[in-house]
N, C-alpha and C positions, 0 to 999 in steps of 0.2 A: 504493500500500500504506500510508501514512504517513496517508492518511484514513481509515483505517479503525482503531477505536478498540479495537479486539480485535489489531491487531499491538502489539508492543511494542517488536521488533526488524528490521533485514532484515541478512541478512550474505551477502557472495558467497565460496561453495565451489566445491569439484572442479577441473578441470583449467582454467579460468579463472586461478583463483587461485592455484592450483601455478605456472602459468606453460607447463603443457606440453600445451594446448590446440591443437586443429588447426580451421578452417575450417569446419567440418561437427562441431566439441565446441558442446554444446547449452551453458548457460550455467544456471550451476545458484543460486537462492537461497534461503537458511534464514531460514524466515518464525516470529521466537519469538513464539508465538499463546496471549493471556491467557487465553482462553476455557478451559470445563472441559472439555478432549479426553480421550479415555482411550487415543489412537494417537496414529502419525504419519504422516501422507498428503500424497499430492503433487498439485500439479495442473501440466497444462503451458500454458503460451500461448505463441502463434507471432506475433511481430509484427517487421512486414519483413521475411521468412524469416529472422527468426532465431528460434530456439525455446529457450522460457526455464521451466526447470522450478521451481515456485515448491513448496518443501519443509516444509510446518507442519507443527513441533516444538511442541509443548505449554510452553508457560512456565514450567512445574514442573521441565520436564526439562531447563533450560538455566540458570534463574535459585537455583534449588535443589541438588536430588539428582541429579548428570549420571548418566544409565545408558550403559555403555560403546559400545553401538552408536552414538551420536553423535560418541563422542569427535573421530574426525576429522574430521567436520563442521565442529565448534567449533575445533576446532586448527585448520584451516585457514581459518575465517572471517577475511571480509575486514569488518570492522562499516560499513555504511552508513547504517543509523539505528538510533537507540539510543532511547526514548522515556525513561528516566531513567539511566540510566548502570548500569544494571546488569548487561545484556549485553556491555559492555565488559570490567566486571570481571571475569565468567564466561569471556572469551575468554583476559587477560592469565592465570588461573591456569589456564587450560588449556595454555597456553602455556608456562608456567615446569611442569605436571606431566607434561603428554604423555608423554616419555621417560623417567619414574621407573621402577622397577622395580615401584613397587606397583600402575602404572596397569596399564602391560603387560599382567602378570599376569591384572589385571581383565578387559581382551579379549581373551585366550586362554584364560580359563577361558569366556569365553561362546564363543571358535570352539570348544572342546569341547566344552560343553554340547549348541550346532546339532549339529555331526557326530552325535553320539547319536541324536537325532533324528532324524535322514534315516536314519542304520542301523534303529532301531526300525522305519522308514517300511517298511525293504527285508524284515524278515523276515516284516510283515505284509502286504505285496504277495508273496512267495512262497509263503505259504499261501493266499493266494487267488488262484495262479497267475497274477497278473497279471507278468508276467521283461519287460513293457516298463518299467512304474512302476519294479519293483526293480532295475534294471540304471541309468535314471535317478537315484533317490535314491540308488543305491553311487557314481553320480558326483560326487552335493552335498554327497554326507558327505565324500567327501575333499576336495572343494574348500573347502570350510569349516576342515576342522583342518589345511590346508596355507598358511591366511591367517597360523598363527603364522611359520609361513618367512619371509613379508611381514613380520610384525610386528620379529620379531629382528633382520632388516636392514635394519629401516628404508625399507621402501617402500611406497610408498601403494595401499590399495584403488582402481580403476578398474577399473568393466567392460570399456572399449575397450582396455584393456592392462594385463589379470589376467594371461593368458598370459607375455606379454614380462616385466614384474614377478618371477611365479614363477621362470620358468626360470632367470634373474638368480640369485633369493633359494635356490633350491636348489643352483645351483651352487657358491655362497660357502658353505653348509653342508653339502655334499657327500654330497646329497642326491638328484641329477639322476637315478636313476631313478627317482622318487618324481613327479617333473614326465613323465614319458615313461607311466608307468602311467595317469597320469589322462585325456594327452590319447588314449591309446589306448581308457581306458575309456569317455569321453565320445565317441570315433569322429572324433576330429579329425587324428590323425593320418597326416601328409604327406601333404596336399590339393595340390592344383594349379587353375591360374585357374578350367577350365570348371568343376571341383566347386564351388568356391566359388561363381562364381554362379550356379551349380546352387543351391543351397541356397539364398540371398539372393533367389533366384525362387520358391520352394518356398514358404518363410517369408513372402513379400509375399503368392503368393496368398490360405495358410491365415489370416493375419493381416485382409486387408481383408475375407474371408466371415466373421470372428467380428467385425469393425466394421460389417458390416450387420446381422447379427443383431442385434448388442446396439444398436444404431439403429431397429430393426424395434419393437423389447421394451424400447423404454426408461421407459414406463412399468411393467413389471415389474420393472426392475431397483430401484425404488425401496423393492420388497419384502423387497429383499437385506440380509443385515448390513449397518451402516452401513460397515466399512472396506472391506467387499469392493464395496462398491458408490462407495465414493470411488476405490477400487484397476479397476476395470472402466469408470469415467469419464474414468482416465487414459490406462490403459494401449489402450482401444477406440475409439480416434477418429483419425481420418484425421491428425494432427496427430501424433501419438505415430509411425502407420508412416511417416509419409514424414520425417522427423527420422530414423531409425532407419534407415532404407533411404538417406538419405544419408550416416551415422557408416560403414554396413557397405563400403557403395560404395567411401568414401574408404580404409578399410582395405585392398579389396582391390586399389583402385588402385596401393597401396603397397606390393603383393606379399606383405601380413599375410595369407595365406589364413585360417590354422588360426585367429589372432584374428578375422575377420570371424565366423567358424563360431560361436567360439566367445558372443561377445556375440551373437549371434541365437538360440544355444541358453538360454542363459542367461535372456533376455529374454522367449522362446519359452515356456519351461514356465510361469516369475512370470504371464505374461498366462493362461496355460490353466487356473491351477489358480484364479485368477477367473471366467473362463467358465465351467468345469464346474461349480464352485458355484452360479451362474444357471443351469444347465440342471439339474441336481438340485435345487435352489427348485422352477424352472418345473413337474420332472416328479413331485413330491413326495415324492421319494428325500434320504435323507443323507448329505452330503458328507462322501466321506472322501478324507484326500490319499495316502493308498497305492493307492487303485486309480483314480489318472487315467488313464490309457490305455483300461482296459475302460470304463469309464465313457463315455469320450469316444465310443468306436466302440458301442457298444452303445442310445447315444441317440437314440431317436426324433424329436427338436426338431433333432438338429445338422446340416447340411448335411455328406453324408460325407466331402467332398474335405477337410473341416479335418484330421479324422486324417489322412486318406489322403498330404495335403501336407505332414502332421508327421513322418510316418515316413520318408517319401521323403528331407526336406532330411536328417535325421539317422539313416538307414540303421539304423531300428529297426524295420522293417516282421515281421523275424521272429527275435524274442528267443528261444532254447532256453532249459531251465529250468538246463542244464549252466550257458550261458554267466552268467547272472543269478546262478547259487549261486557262479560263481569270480567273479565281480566284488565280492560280497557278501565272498567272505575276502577277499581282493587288499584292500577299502577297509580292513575286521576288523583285518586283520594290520599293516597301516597307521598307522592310527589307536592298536594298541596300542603298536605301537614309537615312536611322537609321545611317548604318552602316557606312558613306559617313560624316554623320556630329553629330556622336558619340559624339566628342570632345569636339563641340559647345555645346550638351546637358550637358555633364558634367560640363562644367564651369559653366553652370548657378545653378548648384550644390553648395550651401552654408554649407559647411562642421560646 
């Protein structure tokens, strides 16, 4: 990386650096990239089995004006090359601000902002009857404004141990039905080994039929927006599932069912709602992310067993419009009592 005259920086994050990495934690690095990006994209490489995700952050966004989705990236940066010292700097005052009360704030107005989102997602998936999409997005809207739970106690984002983290972070806020609604919402709740690898089998099939396809069409994919097409590069290739089907493995070995579930759900939709975007390109439709489900099952390009293997691992094969409209308040009512006593959570905030 350090030959190449467009990095500036390398730094090692995630659970490496935390220190609470396991055998099968992929090894994650923030690549600060001079070049004029207008995103941030990842790529992975596998070498030795180890699988090393290399993370380009745009140089503006690290050596300038931090936008709070990094924050922990950089807070947790380990600096390994610095090309003039000023990714260092950017680390040491992330370091000394992380915990302010005015950072905070800053990342849980953007997990409000998301929740928004995903609710707007849900009530235009129920107009166009799609209750798999809406009952999906009622689950990312709350898992987005439940990251402030994280935030006020001080615990770190990780897909492999969202779950474990939460339930912690609501407990100490006295919050723990608020962790029991979600994983009921998302269908996680009280799994046992064979469902788990029930699902972890599910999820390998649907996953390696959308790595042929997009191997099949990779020349079309070059069609694509350029992030969704750096984002479909990542997430489609033999290298991403079998990393990811060794992360889930090791969870369930460790009797984490509901976490194995849950980071293969999680992982599950990020990768689809890049696929459908290539098959709406391919089929000259436009992509909208409220109606992933219909979309998915409705396409002529897509080998059936994708959906068919997506609903199986996550028991969405038959969404009612009831269950989809109480999910939708359940997140609503939620999200407004977050939003209702914001204030109170942040005080208990020890900067």
């Amino acid at each position: 990386m350090k030959s190449r005259d467009s990095v500036v920086g390398v730094g090692l994050f995630g659970s490496w650096s935390r220190g609470d990495a396991s055998l099968s934690s992929d090894v994650d690095l923030l690549i600060v990239d001079g070049r004029d990006l207008s995103y941030e994209y990842a790529e992975r490489v596998e070498l030795e089995d180890v699988f090393i995700d290399l993370d380009y952050v745009p140089s503006k966004c690290v050596l300038r004006q931090i936008p709070p989705e990094i924050d922990q990236k950089l807070f947790e940066a380990q600096v390994l090359f610095d090309r003039s010292g000023k990714f260092a700097v950017a680390k040491s005052l992330m370091a000394k601000n992380y915990y302010s009360i005015e950072r905070a704030e800053m990342r849980i107005a953007d997990y409000v902002m998301q929740a928004d989102t995903y609710l707007s997602r849900v009530v235009a998936a129920l107009n166009r009857s799609d209750f798999q999409s809406a009952k999906v997005s009622a689950a990312f809207s709350l898992a987005s404004v439940m990251r402030i739970f994280l935030e006020v106690s001080r615990k770190p984002y990780s897909n492999s141990r969202y779950l474990r983290m939460l339930e912690s972070a609501t407990i100490r806020l006295g919050n723990n039905e608020f962790y029991e609604d979600y994983i009921d919402m998302a269908g996680l709740s009280r799994l046992n080994r064979q469902e788990a690898d029930g699902v972890l089998s599910s999820v390998s099939d649907m996953w390696q039929n959308v790595v042929d396809f997009v191997e099949d069409n990779a020349k079309k994919v070059e069609s694509v927006h350029a992030k969704v097409k750096s984002d479909l590069n990542y997430y489609c290739r033999s290298s991403f599932l079998k990393g990811m089907q060794s992360r889930a493995s090791t969870l369930i070995g460790d009797s984490l069912y509901e976490e194995a579930a849950h980071y293969l759900f999680r992982a599950s939709i990020s990768m689809l709602e890049n696929y459908v975007w290539l098959l709406s390109t391919l089929e000259g439709e436009r992509f909208d992310f409220t109606y992933l489900f219909r979309r998915l099952k409705s396409s002529s390009l897509s080998n059936p067993d994708i959906y068919q293997r997506l609903v199986d691992a996550f028991d969405l094969g038959e969404v009612a419009q009831s269950e989809a409209e109480a999910a939708f308040k359940k997140a609503k009512d939620i999200i407004l009592d977050v939003r209702q006593k914001r204030t109170d959570y942040v005080a208990t905030f020890e900067p």
